[in-house]
N, C-alpha and C positions, 0 to 999 in steps of 0.2 A: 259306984266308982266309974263305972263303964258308962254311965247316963251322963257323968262329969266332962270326964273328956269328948263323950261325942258332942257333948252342950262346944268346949272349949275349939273341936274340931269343925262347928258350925257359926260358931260367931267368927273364927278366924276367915271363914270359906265369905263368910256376908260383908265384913268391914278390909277385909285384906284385899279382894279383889277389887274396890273402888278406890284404894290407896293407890294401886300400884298403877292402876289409867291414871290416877290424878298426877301421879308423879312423871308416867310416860309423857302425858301433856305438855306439862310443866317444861320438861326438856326439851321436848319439842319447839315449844314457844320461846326456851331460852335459846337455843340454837339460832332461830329463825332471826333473833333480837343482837345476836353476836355477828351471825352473817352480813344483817342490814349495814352495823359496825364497820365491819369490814368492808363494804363496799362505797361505806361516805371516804372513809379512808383513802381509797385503790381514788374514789374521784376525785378529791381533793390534792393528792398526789399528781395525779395523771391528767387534773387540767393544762397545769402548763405544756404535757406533750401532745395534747386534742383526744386525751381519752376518755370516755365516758360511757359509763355501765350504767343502764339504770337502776333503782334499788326497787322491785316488785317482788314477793312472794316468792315466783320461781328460781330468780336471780338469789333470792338470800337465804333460800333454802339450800340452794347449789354450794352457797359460799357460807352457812351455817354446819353443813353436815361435812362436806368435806374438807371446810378450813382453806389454809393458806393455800395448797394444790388446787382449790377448786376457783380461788379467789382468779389466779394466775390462769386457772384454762377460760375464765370469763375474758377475762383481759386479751387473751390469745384471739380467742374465739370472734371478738371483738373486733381486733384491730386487721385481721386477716382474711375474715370470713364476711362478717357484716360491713 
């Protein structure tokens, strides 16, 4: 019995741990994919006022992980700074 669950407590330790990167991945890469979203959005919008973000990696990571707040400090950030 005790040989059972250490079996059950060693396949969970071998298959559960490359679940759970695949999945952290996964999110990762959806974020980065809603970000990009977000920022054809923010340009397409924002042509008519001369706004333009570009959409790289850093940019849609910004605006993938922090969402709408992050979209708007790009835009800020943007039209103020740059």
């Amino acid at each position: 019995m005790i040989t059972f669950i250490f079996g059950i407590i060693l396949l969970l330790l071998m298959f559960g741990f490359p679940l759970k990167l695949l999945r952290f991945i996964g999110q990762g890469v959806t974020k980065l994919v809603i970000g990009a979203v977000f920022l054809f959005i923010l340009n397409t919008i924002g042509n008519g006022f001369g706004l333009h973000v570009p959409i790289n990696i850093i940019t849609s990571a910004i605006a993938g992980f922090l969402g709408i707040p992050g979209v708007f400090a790009l835009s800020v950030i943007q039209l103020w700074i740059l």
